[in-house]
MDAnalysis code that builds the backbone (N, CA, C; Angstrom):
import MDAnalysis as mda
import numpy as np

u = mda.Universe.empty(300, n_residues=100, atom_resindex=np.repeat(np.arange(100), 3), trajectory=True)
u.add_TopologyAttr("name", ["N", "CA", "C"] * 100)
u.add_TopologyAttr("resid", np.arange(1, 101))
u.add_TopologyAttr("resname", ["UNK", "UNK", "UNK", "UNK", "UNK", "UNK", "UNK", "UNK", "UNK", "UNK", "UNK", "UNK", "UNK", "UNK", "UNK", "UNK", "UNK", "UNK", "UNK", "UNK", "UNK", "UNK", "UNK", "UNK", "UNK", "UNK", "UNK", "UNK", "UNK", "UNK", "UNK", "UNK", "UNK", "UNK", "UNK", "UNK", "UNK", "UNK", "UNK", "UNK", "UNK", "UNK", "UNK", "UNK", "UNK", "UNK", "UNK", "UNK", "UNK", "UNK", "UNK", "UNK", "UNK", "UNK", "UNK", "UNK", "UNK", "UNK", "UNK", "UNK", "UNK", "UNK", "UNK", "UNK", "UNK", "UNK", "UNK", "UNK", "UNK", "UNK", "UNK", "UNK", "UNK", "UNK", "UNK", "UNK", "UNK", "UNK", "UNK", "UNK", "UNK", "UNK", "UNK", "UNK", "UNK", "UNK", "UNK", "UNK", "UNK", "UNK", "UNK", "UNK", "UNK", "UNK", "UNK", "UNK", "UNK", "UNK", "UNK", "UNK"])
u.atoms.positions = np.array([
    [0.825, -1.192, 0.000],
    [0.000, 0.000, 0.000],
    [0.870, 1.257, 0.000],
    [2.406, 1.088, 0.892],
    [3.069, 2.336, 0.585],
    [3.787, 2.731, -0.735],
    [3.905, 1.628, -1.209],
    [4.754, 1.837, -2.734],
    [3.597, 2.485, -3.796],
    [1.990, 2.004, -3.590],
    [1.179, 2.403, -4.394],
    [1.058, 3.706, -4.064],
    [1.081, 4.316, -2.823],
    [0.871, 5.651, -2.240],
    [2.407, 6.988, -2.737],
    [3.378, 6.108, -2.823],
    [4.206, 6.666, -3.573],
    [4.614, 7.295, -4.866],
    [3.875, 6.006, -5.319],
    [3.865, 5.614, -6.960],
    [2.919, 7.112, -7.442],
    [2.097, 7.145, -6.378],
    [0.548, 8.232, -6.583],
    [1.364, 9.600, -6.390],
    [2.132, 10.009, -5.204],
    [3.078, 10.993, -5.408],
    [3.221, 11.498, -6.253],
    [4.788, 10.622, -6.702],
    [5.185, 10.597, -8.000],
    [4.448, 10.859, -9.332],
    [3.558, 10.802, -9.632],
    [2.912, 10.782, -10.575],
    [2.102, 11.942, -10.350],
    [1.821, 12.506, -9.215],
    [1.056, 13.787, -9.283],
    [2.078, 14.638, -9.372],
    [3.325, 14.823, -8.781],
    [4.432, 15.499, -9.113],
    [4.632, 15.337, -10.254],
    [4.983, 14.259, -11.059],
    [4.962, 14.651, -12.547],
    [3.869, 15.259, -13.420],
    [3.022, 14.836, -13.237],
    [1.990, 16.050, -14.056],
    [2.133, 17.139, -13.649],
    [2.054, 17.510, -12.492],
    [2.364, 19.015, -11.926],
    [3.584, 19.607, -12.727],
    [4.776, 18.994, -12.718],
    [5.796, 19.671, -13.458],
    [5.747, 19.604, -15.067],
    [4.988, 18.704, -15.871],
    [4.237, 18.293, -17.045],
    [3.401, 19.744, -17.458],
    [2.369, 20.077, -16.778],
    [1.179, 21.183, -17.152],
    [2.330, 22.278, -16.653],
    [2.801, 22.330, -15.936],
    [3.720, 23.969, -15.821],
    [4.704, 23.778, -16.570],
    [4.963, 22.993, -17.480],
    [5.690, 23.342, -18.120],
    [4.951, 23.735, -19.626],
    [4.013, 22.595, -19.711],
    [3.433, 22.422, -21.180],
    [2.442, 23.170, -21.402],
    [1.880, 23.876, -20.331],
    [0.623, 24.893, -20.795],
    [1.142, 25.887, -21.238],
    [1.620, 26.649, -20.913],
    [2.973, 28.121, -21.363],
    [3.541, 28.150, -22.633],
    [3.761, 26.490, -22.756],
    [4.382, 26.290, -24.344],
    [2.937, 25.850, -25.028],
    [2.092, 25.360, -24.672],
    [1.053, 25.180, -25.643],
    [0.573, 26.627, -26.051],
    [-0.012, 27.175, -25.368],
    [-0.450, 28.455, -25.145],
    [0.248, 29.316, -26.171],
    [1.562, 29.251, -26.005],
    [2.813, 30.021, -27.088],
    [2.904, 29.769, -28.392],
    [2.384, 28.541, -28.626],
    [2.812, 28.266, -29.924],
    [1.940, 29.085, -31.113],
    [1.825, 28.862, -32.294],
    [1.439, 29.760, -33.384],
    [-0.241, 29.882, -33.223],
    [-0.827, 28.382, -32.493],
    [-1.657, 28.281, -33.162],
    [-2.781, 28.373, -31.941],
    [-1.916, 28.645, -31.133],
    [-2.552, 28.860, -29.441],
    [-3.485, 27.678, -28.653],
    [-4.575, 28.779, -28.301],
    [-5.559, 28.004, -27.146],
    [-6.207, 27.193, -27.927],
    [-6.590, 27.321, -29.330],
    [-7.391, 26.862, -30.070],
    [-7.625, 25.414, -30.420],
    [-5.946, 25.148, -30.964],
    [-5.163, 23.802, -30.949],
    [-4.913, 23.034, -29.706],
    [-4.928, 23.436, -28.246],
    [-4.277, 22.982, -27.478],
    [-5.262, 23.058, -26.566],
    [-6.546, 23.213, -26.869],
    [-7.318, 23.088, -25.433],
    [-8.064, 21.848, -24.805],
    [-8.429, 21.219, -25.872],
    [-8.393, 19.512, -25.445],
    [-7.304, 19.240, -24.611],
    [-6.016, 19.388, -25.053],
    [-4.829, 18.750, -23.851],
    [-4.473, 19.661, -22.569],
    [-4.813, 20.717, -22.492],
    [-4.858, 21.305, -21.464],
    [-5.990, 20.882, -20.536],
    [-7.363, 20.464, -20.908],
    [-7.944, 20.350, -20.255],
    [-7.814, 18.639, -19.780],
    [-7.180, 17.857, -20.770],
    [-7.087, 16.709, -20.196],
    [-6.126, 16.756, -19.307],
    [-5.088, 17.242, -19.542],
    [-3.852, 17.570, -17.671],
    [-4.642, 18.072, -17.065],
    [-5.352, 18.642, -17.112],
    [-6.007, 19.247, -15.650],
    [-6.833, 18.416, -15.300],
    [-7.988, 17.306, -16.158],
    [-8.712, 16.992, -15.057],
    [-7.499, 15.485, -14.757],
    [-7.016, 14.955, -15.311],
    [-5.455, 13.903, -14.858],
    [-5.207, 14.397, -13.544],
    [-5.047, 16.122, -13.206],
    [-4.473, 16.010, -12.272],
    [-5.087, 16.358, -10.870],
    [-6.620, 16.117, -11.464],
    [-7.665, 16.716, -10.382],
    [-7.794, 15.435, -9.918],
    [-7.733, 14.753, -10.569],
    [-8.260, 13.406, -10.689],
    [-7.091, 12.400, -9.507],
    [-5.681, 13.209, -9.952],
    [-4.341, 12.017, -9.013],
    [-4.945, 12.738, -7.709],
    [-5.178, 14.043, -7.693],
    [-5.204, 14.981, -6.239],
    [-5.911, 14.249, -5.658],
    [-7.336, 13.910, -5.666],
    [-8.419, 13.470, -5.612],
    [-7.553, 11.779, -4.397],
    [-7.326, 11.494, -5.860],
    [-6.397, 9.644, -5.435],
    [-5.544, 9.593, -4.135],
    [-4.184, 10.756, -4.345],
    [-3.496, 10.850, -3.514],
    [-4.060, 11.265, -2.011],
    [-5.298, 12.012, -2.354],
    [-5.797, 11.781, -1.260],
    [-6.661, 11.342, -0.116],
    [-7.324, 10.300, -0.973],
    [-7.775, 8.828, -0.434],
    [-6.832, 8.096, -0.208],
    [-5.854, 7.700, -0.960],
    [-4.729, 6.897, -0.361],
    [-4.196, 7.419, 1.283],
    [-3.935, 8.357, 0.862],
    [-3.167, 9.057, 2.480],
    [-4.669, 8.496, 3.406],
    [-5.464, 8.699, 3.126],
    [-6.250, 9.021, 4.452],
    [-6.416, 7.174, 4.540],
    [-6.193, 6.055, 3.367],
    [-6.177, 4.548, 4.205],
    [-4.941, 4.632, 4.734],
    [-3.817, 4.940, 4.039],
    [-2.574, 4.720, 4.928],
    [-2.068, 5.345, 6.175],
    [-2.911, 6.525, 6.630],
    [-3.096, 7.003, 8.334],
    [-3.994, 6.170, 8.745],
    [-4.965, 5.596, 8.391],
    [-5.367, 4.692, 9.067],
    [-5.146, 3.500, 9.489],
    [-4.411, 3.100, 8.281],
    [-3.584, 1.278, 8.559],
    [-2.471, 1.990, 9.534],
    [-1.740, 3.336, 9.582],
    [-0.692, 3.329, 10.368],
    [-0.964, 3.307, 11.574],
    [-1.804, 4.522, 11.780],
    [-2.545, 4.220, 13.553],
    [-3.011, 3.415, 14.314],
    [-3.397, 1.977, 13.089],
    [-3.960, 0.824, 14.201],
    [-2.437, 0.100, 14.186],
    [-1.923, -0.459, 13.304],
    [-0.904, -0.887, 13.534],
    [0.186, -0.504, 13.880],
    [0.705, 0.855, 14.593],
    [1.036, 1.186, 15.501],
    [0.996, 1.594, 16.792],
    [-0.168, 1.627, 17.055],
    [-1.406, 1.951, 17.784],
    [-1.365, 3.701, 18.537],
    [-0.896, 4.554, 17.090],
    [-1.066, 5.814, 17.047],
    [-2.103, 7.047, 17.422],
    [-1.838, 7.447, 18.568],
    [-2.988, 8.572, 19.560],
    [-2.506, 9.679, 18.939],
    [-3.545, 10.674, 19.434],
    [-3.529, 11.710, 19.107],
    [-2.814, 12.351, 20.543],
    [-2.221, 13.581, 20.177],
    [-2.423, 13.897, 21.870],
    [-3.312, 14.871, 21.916],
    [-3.279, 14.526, 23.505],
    [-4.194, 15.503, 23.792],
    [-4.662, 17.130, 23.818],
    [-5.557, 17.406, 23.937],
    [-5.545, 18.953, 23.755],
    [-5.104, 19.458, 24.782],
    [-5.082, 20.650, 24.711],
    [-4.034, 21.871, 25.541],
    [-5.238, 22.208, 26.402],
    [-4.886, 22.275, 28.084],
    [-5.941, 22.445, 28.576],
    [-6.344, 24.200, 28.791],
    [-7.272, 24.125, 29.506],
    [-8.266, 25.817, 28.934],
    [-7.173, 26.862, 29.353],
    [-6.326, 26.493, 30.681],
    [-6.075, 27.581, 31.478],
    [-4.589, 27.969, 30.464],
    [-4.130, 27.476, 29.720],
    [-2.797, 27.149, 28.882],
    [-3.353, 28.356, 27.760],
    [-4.322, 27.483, 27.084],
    [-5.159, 28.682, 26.112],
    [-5.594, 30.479, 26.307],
    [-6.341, 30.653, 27.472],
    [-6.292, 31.837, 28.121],
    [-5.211, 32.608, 28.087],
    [-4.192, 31.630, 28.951],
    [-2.874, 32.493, 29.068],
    [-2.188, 32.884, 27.492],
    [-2.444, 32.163, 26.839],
    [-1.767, 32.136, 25.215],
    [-2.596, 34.129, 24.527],
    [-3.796, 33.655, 24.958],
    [-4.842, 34.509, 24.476],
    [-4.482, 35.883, 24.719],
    [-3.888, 35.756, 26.378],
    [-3.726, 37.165, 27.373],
    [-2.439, 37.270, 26.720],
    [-1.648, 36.644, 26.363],
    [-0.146, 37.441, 26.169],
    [-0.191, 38.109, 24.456],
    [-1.206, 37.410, 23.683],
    [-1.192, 37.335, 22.534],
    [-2.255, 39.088, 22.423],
    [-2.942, 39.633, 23.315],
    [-3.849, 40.567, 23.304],
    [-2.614, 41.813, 24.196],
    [-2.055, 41.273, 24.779],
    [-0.934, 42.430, 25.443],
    [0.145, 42.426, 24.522],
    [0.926, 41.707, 23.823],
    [1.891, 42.109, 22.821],
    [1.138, 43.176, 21.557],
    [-0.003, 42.621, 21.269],
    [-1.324, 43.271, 20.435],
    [-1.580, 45.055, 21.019],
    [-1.539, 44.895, 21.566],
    [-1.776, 46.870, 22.701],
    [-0.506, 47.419, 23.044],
    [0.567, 46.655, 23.084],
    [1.855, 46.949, 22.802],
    [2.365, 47.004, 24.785],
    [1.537, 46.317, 25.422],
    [1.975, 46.014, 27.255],
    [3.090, 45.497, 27.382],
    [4.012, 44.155, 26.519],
    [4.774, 43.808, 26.635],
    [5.966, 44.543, 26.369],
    [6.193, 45.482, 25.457],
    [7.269, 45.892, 24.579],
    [7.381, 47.577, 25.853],
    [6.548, 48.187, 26.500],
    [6.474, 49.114, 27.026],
    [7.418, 49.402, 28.031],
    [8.265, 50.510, 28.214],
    [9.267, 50.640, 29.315],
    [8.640, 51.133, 30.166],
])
């Protein structure tokens, strides 16, 4: 499953570097959008399409990883941590901290 999840990478990285390269030059050539808009639009939906893939794959392979490692989340930050984050983040903001 990881080599297929790779393989899916790879292959969305190459189209990605494929359409940035080849739309600019399609686009350029003599005969423009006219000639070249069938294949522009087929890289794009190719690559809506790997996006799409690559990211169903990721979301089985966090899942096969977390049971078979038996991967937690941690926990959240408790309230009084947050507040304080909030209060320093609203006094650097009014300029309390920086003040002589």
């Amino acid at each position: 499953m990881t080599i297929a999840f790779q393989s899916a990478v790879f292959a969305l990285i190459a189209i990605s570097f494929l359409l940035v390269i080849g739309v600019p030059v399609a686009l350029a050539s003599p005969d423009g959008w006219s000639s070249s808009k069938n294949v522009v639009f087929s890289g794009v939906s190719l690559w809506i399409g790997s996006v799409l893939f690559v990211g169903i794959l990721n979301s089985f392979i966090s899942q096969i990883c977390s049971r078979c490692f038996r991967l937690k989340l941690p926990p959240p930050l408790p309230e009084g941590f947050i507040a304080l984050l909030k209060g320093l983040f609203l006094q650097v903001q009014g300029g309390g901290v920086f003040r002589n």
